[in-house]
TILUM-488973 format. One record per residue: residue number from 1; residue in three letters; x, y, z of N, C-alpha, C in turn. Coordinates in steps of 0.1 Angstrom, whole numbers, plus 5000, padded with zeros to 4 digits. Example, Ala and Ser with C-alpha at 12.3 -4.5 7.8 and 13.67 -1.06 7.14 Angstrom:
<recs>
1,ALA,5132,4943,5078,5123,4955,5078,5132,4967,5078
2,SER,5128,4978,5071,5137,4989,5071,5129,5000,5079
</recs>
This chain:
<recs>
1,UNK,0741,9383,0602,0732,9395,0600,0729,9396,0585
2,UNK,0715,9400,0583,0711,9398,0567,0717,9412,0558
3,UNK,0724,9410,0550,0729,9425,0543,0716,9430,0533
4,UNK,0711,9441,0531,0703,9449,0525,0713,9455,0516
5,UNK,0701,9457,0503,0704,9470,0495,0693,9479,0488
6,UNK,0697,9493,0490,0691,9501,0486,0687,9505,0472
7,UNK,0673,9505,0465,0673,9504,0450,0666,9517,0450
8,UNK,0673,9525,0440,0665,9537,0442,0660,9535,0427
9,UNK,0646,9540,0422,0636,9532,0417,0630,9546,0410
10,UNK,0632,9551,0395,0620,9559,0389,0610,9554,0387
11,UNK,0599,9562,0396,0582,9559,0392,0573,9574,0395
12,UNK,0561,9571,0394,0554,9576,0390,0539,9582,0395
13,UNK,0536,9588,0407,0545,9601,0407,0555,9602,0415
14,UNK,0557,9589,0424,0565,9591,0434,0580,9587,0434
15,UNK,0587,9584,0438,0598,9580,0440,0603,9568,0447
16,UNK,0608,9558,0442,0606,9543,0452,0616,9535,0453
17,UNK,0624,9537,0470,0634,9525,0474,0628,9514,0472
18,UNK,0629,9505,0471,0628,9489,0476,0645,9479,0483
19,UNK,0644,9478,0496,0651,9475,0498,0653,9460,0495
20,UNK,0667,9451,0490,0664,9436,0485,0673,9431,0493
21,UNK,0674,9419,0498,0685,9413,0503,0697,9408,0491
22,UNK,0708,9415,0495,0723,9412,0486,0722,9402,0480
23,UNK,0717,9389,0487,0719,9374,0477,0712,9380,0466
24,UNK,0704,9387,0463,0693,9385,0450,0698,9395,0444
25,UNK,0704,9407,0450,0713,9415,0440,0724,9406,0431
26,UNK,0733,9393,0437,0742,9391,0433,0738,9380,0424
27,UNK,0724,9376,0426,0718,9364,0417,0718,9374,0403
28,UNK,0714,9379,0398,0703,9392,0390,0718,9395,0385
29,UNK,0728,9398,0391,0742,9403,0384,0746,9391,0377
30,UNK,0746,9381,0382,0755,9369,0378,0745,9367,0368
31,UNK,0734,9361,0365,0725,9362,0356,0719,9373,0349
32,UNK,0720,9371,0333,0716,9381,0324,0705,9388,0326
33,UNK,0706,9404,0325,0697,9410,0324,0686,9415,0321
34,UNK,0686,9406,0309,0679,9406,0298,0663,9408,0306
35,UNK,0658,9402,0313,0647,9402,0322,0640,9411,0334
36,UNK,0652,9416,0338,0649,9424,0347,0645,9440,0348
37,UNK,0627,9431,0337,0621,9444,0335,0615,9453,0346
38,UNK,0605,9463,0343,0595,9470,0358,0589,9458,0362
39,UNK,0578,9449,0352,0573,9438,0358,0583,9424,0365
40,UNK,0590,9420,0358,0597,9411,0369,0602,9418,0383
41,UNK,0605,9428,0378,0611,9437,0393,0601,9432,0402
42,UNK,0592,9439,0398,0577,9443,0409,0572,9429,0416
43,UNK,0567,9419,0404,0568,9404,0407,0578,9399,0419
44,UNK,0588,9401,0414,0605,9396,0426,0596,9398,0440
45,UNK,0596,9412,0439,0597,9419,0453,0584,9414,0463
46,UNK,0572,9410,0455,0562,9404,0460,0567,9392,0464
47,UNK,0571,9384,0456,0572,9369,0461,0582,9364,0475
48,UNK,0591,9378,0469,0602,9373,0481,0595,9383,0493
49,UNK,0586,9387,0494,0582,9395,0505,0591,9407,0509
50,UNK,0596,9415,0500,0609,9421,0503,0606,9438,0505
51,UNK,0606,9443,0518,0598,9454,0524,0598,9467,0513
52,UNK,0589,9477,0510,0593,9486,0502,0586,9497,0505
53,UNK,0593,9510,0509,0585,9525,0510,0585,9533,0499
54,UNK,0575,9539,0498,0567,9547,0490,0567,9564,0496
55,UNK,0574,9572,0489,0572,9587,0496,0558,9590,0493
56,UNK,0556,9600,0507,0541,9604,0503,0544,9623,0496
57,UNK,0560,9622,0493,0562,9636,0481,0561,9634,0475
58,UNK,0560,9640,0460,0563,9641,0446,0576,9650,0444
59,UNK,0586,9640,0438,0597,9646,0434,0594,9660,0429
60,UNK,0591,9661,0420,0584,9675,0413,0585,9684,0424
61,UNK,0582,9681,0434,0579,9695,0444,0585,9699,0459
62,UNK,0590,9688,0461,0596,9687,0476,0609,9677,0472
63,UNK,0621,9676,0467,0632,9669,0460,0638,9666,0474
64,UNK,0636,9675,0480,0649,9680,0490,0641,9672,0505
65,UNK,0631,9672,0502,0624,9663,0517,0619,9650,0515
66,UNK,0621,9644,0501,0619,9637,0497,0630,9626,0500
67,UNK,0642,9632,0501,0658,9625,0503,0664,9628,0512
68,UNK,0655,9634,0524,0658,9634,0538,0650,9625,0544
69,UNK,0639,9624,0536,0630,9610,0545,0634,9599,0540
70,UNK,0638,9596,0529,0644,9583,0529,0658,9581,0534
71,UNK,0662,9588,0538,0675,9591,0544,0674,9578,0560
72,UNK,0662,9582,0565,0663,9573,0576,0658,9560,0573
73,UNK,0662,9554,0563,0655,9543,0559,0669,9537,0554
74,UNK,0677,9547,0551,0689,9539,0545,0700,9531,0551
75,UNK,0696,9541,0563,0707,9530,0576,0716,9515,0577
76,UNK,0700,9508,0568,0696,9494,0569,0704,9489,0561
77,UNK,0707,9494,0554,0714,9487,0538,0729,9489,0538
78,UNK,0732,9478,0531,0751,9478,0526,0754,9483,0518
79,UNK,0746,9481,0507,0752,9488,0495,0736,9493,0486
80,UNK,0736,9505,0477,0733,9512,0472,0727,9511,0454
81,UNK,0719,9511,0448,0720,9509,0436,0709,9516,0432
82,UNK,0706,9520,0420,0703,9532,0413,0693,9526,0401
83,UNK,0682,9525,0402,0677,9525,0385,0667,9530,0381
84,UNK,0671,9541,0373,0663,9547,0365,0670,9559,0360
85,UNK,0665,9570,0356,0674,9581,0348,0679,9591,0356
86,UNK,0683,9597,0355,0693,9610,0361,0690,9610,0374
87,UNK,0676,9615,0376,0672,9618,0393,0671,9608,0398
88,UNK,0669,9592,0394,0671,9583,0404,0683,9579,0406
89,UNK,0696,9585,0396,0707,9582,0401,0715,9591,0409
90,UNK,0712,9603,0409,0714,9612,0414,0708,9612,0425
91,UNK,0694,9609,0431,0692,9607,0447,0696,9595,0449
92,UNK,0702,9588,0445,0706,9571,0455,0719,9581,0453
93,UNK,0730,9589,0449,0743,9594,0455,0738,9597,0465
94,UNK,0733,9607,0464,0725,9621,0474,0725,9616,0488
95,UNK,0712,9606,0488,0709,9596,0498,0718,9592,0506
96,UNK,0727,9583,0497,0739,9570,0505,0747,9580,0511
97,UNK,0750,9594,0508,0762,9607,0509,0759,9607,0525
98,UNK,0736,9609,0523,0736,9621,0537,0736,9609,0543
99,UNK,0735,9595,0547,0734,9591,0556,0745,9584,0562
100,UNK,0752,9584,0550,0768,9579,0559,0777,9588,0565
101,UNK,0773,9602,0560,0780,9614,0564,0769,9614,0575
102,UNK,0756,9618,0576,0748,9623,0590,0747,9640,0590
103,UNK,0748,9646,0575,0753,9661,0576,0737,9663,0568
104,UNK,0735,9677,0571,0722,9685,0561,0728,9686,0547
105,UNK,0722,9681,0537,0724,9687,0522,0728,9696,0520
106,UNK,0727,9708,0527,0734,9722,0520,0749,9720,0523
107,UNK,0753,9713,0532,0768,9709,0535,0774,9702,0522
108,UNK,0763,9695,0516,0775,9691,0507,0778,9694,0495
109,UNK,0766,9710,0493,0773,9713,0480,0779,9719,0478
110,UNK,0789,9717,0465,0800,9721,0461,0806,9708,0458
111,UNK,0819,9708,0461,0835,9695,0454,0837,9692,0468
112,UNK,0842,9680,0472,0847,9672,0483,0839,9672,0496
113,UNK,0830,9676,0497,0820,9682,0511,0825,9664,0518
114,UNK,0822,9658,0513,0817,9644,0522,0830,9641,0529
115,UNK,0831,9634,0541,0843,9628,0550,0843,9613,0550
116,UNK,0829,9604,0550,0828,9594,0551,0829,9586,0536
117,UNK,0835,9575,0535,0832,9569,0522,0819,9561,0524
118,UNK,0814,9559,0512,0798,9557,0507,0803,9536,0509
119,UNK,0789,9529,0510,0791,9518,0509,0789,9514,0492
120,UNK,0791,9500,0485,0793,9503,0471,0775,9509,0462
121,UNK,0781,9514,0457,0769,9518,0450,0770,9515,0434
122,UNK,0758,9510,0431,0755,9502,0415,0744,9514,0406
123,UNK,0747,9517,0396,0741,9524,0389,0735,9518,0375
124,UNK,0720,9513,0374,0714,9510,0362,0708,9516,0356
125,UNK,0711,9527,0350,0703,9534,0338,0692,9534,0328
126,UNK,0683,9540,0329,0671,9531,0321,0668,9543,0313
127,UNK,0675,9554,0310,0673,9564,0303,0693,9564,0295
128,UNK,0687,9574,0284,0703,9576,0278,0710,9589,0277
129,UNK,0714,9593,0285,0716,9606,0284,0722,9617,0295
130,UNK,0718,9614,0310,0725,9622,0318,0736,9615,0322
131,UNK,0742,9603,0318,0760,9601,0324,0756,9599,0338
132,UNK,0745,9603,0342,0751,9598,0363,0760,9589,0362
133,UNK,0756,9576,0356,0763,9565,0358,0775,9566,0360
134,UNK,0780,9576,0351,0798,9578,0354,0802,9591,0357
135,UNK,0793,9596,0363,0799,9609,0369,0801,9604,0385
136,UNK,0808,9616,0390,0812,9619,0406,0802,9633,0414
137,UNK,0791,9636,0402,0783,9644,0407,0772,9642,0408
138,UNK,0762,9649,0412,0749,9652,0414,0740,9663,0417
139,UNK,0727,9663,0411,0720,9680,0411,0708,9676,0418
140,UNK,0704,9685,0427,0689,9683,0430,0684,9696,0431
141,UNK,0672,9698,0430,0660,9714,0433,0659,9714,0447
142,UNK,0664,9726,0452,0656,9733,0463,0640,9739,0460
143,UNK,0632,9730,0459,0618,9735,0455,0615,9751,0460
144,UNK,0622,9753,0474,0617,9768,0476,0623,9778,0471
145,UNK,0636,9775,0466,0641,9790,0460,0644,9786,0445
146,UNK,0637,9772,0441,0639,9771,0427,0651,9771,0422
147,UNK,0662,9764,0431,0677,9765,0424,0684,9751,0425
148,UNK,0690,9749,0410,0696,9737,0409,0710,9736,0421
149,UNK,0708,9723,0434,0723,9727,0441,0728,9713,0435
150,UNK,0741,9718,0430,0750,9707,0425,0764,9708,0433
151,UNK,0766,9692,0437,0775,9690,0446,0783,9674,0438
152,UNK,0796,9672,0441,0804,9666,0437,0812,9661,0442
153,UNK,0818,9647,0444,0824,9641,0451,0833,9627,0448
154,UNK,0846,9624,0452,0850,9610,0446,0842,9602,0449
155,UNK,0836,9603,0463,0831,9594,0468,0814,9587,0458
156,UNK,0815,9600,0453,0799,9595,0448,0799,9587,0434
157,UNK,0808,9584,0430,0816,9579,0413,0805,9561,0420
158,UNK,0798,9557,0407,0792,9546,0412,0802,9533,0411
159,UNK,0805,9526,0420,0814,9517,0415,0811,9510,0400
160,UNK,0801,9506,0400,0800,9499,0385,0784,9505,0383
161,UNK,0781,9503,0366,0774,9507,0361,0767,9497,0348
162,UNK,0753,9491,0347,0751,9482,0338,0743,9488,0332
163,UNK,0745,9486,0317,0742,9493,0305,0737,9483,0295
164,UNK,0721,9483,0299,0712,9471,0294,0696,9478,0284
165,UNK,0701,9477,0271,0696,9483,0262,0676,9476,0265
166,UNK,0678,9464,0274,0662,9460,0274,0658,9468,0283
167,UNK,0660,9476,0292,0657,9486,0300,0650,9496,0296
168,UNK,0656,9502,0283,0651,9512,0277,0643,9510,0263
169,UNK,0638,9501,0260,0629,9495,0249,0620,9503,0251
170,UNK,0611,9508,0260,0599,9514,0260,0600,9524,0267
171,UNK,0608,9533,0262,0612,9545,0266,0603,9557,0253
172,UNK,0600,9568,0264,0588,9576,0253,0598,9582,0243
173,UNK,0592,9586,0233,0592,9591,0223,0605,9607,0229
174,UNK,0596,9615,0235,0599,9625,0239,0615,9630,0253
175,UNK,0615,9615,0259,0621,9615,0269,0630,9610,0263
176,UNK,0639,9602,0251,0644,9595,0242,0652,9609,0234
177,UNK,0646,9612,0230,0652,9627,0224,0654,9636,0233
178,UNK,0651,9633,0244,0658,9650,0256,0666,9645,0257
179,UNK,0668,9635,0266,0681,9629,0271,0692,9625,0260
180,UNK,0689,9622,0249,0698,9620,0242,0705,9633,0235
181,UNK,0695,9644,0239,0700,9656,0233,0713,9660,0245
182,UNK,0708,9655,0254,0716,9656,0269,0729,9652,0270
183,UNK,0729,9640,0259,0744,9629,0261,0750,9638,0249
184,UNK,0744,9646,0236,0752,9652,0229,0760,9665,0232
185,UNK,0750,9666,0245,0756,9684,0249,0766,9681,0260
186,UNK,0767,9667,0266,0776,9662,0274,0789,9664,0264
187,UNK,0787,9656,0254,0797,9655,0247,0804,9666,0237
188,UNK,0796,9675,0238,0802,9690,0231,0809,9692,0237
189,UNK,0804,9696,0249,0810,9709,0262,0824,9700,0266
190,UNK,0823,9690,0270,0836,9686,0272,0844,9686,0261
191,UNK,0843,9685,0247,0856,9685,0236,0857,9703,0235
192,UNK,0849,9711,0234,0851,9724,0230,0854,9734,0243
193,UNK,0856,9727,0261,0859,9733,0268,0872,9737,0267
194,UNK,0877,9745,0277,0891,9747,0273,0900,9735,0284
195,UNK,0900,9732,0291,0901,9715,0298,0905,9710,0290
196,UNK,0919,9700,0289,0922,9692,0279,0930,9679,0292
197,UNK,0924,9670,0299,0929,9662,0308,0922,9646,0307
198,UNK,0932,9634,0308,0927,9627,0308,0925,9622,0291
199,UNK,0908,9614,0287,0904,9607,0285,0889,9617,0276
200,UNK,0892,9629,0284,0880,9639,0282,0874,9642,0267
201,UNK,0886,9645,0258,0881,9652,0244,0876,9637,0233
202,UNK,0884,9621,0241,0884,9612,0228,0870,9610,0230
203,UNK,0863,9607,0249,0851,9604,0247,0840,9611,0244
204,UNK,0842,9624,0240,0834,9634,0241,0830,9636,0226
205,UNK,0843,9632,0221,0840,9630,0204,0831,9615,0204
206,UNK,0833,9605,0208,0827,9596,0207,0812,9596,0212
207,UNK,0810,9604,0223,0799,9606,0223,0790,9615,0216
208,UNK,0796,9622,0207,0791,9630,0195,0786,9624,0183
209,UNK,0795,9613,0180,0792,9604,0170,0779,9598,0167
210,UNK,0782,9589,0182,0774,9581,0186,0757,9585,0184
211,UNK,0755,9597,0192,0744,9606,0190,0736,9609,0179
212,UNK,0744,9617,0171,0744,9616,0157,0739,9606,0147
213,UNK,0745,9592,0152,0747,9578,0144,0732,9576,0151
214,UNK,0728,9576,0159,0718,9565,0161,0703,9572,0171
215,UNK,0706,9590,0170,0692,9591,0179,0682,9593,0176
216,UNK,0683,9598,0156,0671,9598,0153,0664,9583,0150
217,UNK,0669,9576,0147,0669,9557,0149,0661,9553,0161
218,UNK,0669,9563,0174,0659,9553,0190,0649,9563,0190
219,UNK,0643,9576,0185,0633,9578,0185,0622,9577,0177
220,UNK,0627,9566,0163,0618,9566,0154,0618,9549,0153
221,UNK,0624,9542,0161,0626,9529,0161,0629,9526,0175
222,UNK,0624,9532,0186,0626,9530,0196,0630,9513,0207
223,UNK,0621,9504,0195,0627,9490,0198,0639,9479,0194
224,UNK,0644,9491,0187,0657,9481,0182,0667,9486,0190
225,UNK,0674,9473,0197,0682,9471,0207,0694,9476,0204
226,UNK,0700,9476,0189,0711,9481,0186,0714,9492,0190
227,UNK,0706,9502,0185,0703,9511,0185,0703,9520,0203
228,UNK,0694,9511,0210,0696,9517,0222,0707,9515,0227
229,UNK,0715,9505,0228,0728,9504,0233,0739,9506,0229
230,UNK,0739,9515,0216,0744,9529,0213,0743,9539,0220
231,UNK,0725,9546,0217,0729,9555,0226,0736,9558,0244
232,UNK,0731,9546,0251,0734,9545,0262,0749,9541,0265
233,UNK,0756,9537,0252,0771,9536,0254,0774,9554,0250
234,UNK,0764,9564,0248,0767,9578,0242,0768,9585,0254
235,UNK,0758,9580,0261,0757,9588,0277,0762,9582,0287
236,UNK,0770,9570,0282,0783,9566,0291,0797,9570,0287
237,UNK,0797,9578,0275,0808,9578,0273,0806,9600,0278
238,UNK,0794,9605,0275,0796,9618,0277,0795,9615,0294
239,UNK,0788,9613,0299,0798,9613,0313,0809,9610,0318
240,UNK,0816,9601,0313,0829,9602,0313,0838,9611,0310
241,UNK,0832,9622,0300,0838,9629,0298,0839,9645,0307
242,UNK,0825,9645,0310,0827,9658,0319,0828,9655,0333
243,UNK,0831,9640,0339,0833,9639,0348,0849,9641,0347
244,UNK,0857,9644,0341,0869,9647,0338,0872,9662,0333
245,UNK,0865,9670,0331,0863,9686,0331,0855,9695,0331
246,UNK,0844,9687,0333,0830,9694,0337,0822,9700,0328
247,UNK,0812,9705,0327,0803,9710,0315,0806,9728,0312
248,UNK,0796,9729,0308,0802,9741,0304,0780,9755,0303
249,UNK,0784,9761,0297,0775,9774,0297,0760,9765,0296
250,UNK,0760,9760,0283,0744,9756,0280,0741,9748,0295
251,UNK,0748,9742,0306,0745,9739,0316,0738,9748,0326
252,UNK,0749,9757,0324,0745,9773,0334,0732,9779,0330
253,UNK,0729,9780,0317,0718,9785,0316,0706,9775,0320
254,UNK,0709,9759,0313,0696,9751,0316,0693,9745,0331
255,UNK,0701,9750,0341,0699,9747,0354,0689,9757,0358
256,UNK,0693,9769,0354,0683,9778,0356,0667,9774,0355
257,UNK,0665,9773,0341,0654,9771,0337,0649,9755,0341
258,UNK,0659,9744,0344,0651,9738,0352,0644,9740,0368
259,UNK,0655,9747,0372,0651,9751,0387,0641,9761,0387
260,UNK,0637,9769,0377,0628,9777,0381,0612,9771,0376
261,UNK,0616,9765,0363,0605,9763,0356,0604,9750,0357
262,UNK,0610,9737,0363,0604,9724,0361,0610,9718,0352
263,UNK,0619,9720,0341,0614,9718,0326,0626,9706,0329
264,UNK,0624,9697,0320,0631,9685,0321,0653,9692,0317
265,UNK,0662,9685,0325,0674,9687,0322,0676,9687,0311
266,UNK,0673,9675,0301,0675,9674,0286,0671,9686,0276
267,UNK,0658,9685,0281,0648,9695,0274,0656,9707,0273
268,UNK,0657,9710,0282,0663,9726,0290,0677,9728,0279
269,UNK,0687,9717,0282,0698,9720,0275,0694,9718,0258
270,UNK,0687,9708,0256,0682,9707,0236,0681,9723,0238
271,UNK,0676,9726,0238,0665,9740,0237,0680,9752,0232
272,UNK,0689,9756,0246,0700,9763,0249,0708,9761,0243
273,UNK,0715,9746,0234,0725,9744,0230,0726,9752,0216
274,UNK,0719,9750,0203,0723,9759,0194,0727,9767,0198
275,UNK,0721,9779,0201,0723,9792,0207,0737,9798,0212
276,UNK,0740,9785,0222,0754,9788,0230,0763,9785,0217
277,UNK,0764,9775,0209,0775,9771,0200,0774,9780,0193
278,UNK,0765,9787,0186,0766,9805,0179,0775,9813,0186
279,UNK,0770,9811,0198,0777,9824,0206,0791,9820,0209
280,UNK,0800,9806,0208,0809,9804,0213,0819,9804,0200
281,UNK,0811,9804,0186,0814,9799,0173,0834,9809,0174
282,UNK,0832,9822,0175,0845,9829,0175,0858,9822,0178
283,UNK,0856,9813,0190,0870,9807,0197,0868,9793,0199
284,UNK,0853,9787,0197,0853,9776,0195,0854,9765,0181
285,UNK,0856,9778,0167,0854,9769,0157,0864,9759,0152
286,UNK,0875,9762,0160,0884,9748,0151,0879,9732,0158
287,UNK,0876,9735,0172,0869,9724,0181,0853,9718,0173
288,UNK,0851,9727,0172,0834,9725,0161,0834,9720,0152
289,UNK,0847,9723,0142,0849,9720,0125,0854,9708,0129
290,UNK,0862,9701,0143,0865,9686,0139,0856,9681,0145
291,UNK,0843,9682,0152,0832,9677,0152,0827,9672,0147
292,UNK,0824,9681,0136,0814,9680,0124,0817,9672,0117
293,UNK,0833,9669,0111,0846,9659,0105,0840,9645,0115
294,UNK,0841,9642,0125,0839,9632,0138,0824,9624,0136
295,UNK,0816,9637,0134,0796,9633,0131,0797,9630,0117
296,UNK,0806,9632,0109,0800,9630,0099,0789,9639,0091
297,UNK,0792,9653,0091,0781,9662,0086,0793,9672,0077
298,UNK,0804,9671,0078,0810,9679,0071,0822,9671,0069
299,UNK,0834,9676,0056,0846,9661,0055,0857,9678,0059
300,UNK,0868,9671,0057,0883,9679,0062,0887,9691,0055
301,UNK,0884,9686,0043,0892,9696,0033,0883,9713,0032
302,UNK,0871,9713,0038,0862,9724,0040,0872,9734,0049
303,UNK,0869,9746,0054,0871,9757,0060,0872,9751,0078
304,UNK,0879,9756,0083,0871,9755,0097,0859,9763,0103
305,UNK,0858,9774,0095,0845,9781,0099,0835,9775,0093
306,UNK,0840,9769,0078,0824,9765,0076,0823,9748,0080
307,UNK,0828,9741,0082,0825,9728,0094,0820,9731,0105
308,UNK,0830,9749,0108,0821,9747,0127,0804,9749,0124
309,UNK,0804,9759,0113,0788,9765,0109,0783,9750,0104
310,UNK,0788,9744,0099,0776,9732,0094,0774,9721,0108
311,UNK,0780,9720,0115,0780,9712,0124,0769,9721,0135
312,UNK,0772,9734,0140,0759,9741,0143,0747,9736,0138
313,UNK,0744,9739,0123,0735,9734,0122,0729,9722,0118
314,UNK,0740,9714,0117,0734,9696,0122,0729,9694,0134
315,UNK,0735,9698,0143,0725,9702,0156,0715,9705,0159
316,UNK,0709,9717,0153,0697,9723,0152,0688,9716,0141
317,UNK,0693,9709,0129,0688,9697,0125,0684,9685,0132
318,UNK,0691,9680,0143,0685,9666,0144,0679,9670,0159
319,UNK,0679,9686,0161,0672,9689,0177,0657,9687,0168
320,UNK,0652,9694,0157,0642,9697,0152,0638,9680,0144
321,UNK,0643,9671,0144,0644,9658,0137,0633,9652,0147
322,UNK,0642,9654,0161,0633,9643,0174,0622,9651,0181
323,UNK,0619,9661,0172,0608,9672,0178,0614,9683,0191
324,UNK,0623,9687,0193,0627,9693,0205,0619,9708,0201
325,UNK,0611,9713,0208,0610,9727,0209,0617,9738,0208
326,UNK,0619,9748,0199,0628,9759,0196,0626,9771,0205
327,UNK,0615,9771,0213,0615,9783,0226,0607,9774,0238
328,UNK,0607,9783,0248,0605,9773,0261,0591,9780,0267
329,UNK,0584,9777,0263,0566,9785,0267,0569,9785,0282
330,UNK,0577,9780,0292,0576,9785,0305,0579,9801,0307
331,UNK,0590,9800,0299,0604,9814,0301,0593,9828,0301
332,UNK,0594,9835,0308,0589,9849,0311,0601,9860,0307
333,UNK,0592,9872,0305,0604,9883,0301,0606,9892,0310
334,UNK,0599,9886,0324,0603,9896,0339,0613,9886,0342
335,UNK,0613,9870,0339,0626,9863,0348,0637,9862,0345
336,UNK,0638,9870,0330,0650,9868,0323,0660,9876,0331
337,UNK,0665,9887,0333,0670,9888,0344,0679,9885,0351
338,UNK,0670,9882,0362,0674,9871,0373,0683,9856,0369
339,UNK,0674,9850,0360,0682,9839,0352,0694,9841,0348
340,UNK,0698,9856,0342,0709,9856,0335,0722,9856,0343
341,UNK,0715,9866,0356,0725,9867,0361,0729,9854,0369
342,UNK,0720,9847,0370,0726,9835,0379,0737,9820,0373
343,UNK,0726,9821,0359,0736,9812,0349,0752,9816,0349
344,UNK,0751,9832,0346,0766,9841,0347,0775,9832,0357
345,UNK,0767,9835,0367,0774,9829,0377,0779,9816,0384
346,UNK,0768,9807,0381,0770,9791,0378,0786,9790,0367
347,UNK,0781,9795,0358,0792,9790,0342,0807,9800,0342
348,UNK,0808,9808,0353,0819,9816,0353,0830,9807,0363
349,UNK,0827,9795,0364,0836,9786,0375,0840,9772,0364
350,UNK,0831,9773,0353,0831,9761,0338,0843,9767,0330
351,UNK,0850,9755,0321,0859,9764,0318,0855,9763,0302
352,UNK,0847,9774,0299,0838,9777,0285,0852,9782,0276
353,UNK,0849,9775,0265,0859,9792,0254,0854,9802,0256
354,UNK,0841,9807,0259,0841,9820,0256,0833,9822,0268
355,UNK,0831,9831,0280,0825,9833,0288,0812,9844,0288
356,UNK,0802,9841,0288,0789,9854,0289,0794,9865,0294
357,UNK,0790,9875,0296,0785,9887,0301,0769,9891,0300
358,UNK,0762,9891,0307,0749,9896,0314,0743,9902,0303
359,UNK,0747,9911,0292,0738,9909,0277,0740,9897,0268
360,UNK,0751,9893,0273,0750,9879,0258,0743,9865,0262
361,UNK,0741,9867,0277,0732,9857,0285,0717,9859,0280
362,UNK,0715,9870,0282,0701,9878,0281,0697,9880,0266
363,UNK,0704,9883,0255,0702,9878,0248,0701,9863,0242
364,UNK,0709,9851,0244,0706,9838,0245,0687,9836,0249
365,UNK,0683,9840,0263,0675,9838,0268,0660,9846,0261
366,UNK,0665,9859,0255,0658,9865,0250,0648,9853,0232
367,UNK,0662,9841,0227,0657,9839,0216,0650,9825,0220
368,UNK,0649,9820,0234,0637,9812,0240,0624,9815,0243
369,UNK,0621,9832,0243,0610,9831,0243,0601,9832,0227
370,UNK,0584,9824,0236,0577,9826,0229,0573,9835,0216
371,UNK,0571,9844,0223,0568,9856,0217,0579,9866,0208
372,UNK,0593,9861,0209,0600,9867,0201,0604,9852,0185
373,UNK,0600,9843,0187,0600,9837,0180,0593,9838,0169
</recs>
């Protein structure tokens, strides 16, 4: 019997399995990747005649029916593989979860929901910055109530993960700097949580460095290979890191604003991070001041308050370097609110140094909007 595998595929506007037969997965592994661009992909899949569905959703707006219809498609396949950035790694877990389990999505969120183990799943990254690759989690939108559901699992950890800088050569300008804003806030939250387990704080400094060292580089030299396979070793190493103690506040708030407002993960957290490191500055600055020591923006013999302050604002330097936006033109001053209190409540289960309360949320939220800027 012929073994299938499932490729879950970022495009444009849609979202696209292509199922391949295993021998050509295991050819493509054994041989360098160097090639295995969009176009040779696309080429492959013609020549070898190799079937492929096309959703008639748009991610954007239906997430959640989007990965129930391919759900009956997945049956077919042995093993699982992933390429492209966050959401196509995150629906090939999603996917492979509901169909070996056979349960509705809302079952599985939260920690351990699943009973069945997943067939292997391969994760190729073509962005730098959300860690899917090495996380055991995953987020998707309920389009209708506009809320990030994040669920997590051993089972969903990708067995292996290839980290191939010609993937991301022609990556935009803009999506280069979110995500990589993404792998630095990865790598904050896990060294300045209060979590100290594992493997968590060395990678979390390394992927601080790393960020630092090379993102204003992949967004102003976007084709030097060095360079990308830095960053992408940045967003392998910050998921490794909070897949070992999880993220922290700037998450709780930028779930929000992605689930209500659309706005890209990265984006959402660039935006929220200064803000939160101010607000956490009280109990997080000796973690901050050897940051800054780690990036390279401040040396030892300084204060710890003023490393944690300069490192703050190395941050807000190289957010403003790759052009990140300093307020979020979606954000409303009727939804703040509601937002605040929901982040509260997301980030009250994170183990932050310093926990919100419903004015210091709201205030956060208050210095994203437009109009107070």
């Amino acid at each position: 019997m012929s073994k299938w595998c499932l490729l879950a595929l970022a495009a444009q506007p849609s979202w696209v399995p292509i199922s391949l037969p295993a021998a050509s997965i295991n050819y493509w592994w054994s041989a360098t990747s160097r090639w295995l661009t969009w176009e040779s992909l696309t080429l492959r899949c013609k020549v070898l005649k190799m079937p492929t569905w096309i959703s008639p959703f748009s991610t954007a707006y239906y997430p959640i029916q989007l990965l129930m219809w391919y759900t009956r498609v997945w049956p077919r396949t042995n093993c699982t593989a992933a390429i492209g950035g966050g959401s196509s790694n995150d629906s090939a877990k999603i996917i492979a979860t509901l169909a070996t389990n056979n349960v509705e999505i809302s079952s599985l969120v939260g920690f351990g929901r699943a009973r069945a183990d997943l067939p292997p799943l391969y994760a190729i990254p073509t962005t730098s910055g959300t860690g899917s690759e090495a996380t055991l989690g995953a987020v998707i939108t309920n389009g209708a109530s506009h809320e990030k559901l994040i669920m997590s699992d051993n089972k969903m950890l990708p067995l292996a993960a290839a980290l191939d800088p010609a993937l991301m050569l022609g990556l935009p300008v803009h999506i280069t700097a979110a995500t990589g804003m993404d792998a630095l806030t990865h790598g904050i939250e896990a060294y300045i949580g209060t979590w100290n387990r594992g493997t968590a704080k060395e990678f979390g400094r390394k992927a601080v460095k790393l960020v630092f060292d090379n993102l204003r580089q992949a967004c102003s030299d976007g084709g030097n290979a060095n360079v990308r396979q830095n960053m992408a070793t940045a967003s392998f190493y910050g998921g490794v890191a909070i897949n070992q103690v999880n993220v922290g506040s700037v998450h709780a708030i930028a779930h929000q604003l992605g689930g209500k407002y659309g706005i890209a993960h990265g984006l959402a957290n660039a935006m929220v991070l200064p803000h939160l490191l101010e607000y956490s500055l009280p109990l997080a600055a000796p973690s901050l001041a050897r940051l800054a020591v780690a990036a390279g923006v401040a040396v030892a013999v300084n204060s710890e308050q003023d490393n944690a302050r300069l490192f703050i604002e190395a941050v807000r330097e190289l957010s403003n370097d790759v052009g990140i936006p300093t307020t979020c033109e979606a954000l409303k001053q009727d939804d703040i609110a509601a937002l605040a209190q929901a982040a509260i409540t997301e980030s009250s289960s994170y183990p932050v140094p310093l926990l919100m309360d419903d004015s210091d949320c709201r205030a956060i939220l208050q210095k994203l909007l437009v109009e107070s800027s």
